[in-house]
FIBA-845817 format. One record per residue (C-alpha): x, y, z; residue in three letters. Coordinates in steps of 0.25 Angstrom, whole numbers, plus 2048, in hexadecimal, padded with zeros to 3 digits. Each point is the difference from the previous one (the first is absolute). Layout:
BEGIN
XYZala ...
// end
This chain:
BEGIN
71720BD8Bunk 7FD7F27FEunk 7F37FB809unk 8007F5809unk 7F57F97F9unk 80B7FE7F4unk 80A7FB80Aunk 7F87F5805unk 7FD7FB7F0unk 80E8007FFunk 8037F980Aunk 7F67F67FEunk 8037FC7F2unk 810800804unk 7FD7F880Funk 7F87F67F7unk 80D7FE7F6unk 80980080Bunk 7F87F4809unk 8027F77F0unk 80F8057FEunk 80780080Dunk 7FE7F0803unk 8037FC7F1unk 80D809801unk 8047F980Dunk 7FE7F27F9unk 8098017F4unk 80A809808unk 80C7F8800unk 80A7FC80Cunk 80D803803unk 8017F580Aunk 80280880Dunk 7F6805808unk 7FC80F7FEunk 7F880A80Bunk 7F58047FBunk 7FC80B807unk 7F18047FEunk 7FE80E7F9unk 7F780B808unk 7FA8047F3unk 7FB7F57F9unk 8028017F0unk 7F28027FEunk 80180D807unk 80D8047F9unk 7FC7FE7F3unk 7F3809805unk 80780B803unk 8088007F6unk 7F68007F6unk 7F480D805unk 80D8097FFunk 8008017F1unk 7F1804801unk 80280980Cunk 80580E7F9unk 80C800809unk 80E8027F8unk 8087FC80Eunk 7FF7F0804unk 80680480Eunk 7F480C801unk 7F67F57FDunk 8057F680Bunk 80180880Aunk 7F680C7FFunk 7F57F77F9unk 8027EF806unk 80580480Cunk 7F9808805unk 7F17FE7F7unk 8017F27FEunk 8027FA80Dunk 7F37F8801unk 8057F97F3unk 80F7FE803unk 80180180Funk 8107F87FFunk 80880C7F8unk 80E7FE800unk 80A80B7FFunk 8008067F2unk 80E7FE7FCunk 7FD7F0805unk 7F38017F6unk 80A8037F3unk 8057F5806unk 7F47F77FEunk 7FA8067F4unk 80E7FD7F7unk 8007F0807unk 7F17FF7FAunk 8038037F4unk 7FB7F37FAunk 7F57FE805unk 7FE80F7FCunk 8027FC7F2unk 7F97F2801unk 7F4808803unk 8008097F6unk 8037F77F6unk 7F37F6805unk 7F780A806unk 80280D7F9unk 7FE7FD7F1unk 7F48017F6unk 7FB7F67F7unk 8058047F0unk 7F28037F8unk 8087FF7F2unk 80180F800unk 80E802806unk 80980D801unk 810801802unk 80980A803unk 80C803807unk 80580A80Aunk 80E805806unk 8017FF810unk 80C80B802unk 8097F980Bunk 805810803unk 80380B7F9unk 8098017F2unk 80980B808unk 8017F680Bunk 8047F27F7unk 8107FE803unk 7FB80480Funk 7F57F6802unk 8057F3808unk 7F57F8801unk 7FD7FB7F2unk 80D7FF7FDunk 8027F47F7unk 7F07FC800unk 7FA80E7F8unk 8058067F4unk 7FF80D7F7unk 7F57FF7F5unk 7F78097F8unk 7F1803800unk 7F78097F7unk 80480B80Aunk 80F7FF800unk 80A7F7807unk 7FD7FC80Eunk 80A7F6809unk 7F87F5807unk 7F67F57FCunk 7F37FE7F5unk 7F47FB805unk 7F67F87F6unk 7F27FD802unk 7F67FB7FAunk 7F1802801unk 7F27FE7FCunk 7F580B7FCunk 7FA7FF80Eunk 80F807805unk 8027F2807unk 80F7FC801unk 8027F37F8unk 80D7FE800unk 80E808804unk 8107FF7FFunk 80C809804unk 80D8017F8unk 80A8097FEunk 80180E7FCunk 8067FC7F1unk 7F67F37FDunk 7F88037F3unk 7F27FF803unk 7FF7F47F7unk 8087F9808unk 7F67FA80Bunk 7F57FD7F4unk 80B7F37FAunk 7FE7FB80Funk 7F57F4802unk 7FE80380Cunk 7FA80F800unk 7F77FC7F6unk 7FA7F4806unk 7F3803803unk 7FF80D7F3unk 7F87FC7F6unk 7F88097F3unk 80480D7FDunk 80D806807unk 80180F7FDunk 80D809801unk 80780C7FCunk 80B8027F5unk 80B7FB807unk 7FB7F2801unk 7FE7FD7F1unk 8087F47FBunk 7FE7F87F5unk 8067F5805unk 7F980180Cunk 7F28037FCunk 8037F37F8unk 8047F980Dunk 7F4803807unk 7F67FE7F7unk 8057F27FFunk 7FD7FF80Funk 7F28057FBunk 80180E806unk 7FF80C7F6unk 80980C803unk 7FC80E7FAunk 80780C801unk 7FF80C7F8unk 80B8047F4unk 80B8087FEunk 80080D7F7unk 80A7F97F7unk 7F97F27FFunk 7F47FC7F5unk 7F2800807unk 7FA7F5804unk 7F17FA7FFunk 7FA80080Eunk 7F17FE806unk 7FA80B805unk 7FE7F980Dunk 80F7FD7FFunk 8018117FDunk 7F780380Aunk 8087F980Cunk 80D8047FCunk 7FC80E802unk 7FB7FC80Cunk 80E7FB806unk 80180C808unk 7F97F980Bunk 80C7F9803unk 80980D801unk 7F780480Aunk 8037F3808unk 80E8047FFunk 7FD80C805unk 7F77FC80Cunk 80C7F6805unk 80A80A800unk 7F980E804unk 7F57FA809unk 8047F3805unk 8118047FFunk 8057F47FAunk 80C8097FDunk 80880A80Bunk 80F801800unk 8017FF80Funk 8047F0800unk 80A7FD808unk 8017F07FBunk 7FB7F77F4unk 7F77F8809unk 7F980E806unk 7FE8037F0unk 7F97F27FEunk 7F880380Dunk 7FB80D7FCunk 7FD7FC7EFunk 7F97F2805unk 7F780880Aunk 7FC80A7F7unk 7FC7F87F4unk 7F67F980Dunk 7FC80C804unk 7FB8037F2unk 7F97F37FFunk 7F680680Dunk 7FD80D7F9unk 7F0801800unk 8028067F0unk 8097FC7F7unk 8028077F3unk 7F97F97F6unk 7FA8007F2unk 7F27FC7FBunk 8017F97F2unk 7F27FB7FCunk 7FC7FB7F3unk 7F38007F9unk 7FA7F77F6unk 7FC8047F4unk 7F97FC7F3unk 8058087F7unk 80C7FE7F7unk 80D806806unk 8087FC7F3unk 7FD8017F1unk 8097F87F8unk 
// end
């Protein structure tokens, strides 16, 4: 179970976003022209957001378990104004921007110019279930992974070698994962070497991002010539398991993917808070990639 101590950084670091975004968000809110009650909310969003967050980190599969078993009844010093739980799902699905906003501010790493992507499938239910499930009707769709075909949503994130998110994106099950890499604005802030599996090798692509001064490498297939590659280039390719096993955390650990959603907005929730609650892990996984100078001749010509 997650210790008190972590609760209160959290909350910390969310109170202090919280006290910058809520009067900005108020001043470019727009009016309708009729007056509005605004009734004030027992939980503030600082303490939402809070709770929300420790569970991912927390070991406990069941959200409802956690509230009531842990908050309730552990954390009263902390949140002494609980609301009802089914009135909590309320408020944690109404915070979903500054939820995001958060994460998206607060959350990321700085990009060191050695950069990993990959992709992974976020199974909305079971393939037995997919003409029963109701809830992604007309938002999530059927696609296929290196594991077979799923029905749901893929998940893309990018990272640097100290397993610090830089950057993430969701689309749907049957987007190619080279898709996201033609948008500006996911790789704003990527700069140097991008490294990848198989599946994102593209001419066209690589020629794209290299005029954007970002160099993809990705291995090659059995059918394709070899290519000339540095050994530093070699040596951090092989190293692009570390990101497999940031996809790994997020889904077995800090269970950014269940098939017990009951709406879009509570899928949204639960992925947000996840990719935060990553972002507080004491060790992330990570590479160490140092290079020596030497004065002997690496090349003869």
């Amino acid at each position: 179970m997650i210790s008190k101590d972590k609760v209160t950084e959290i909350f910390c670091s969310i109170d202090d976003f919280c006290l910058v975004f809520e009067p900005a968000l108020t001043k470019r809110q727009l009016s309708t022209g009729k007056k509005t009650r605004k009734r004030k909310s027992t939980m503030s969003s600082s303490e939402v957001l809070t709770i929300t967050v420790p569970f991912h980190l927390s070991g406990v599969r069941i959200f409802k378990h956690f509230y009531l078993g842990y908050v309730q009844e552990h954390l009263q010093e902390e949140f002494p104004n609980t609301v009802s739980y089914n009135r909590f799902v309320e408020l944690m699905q109404s915070n979903i921007l500054p939820l995001t906003l958060y994460m998206k501010t607060c959350c990321l790493g700085e990009c060191t110019g050695i950069s990993f992507i990959d992709s992974t499938p976020l199974r909305a239910c079971n393939n037995k279930r997919i003409a029963q499930n109701k809830v992604f009707k007309g938002i999530a769709n059927v696609g296929k992974s290196t594991v077979g075909w799923f029905y749901g949503f893929k998940l893309h994130i990018i990272v640097n070698d100290k397993g610090e998110l830089l950057d993430f994106i969701i689309t749907q099950a049957n987007v190619d994962d080279r898709t996201p890499l033609k948008e500006d604005n996911f790789l704003e802030k990527i700069f140097g070497s991008l490294y990848a599996d198989k599946g994102y090798i593209s001419k066209e692509l690589a020629t794209l991002l290299f005029d954007q001064g970002l160099h993809l490498v990705t291995g090659i297939r059995n059918n394709m010539k070899n290519v000339l590659m540095t050994m530093r280039d070699k040596i951090l390719l092989r190293k692009r398991s570390v990101i497999e096993t940031i996809n790994d955390q997020l889904k077995n650990i800090a269970q950014a993917e269940h098939s017990r959603h009951r709406s879009f907005g509570n899928f949204i929730t639960n992925l947000v808070a996840s990719l935060i609650a990553y972002s507080f892990q004491e060790k992330k996984p990570s590479i160490k990639f140092e290079t020596e100078n030497t004065k002997q001749l690496a090349l003869f010509c």
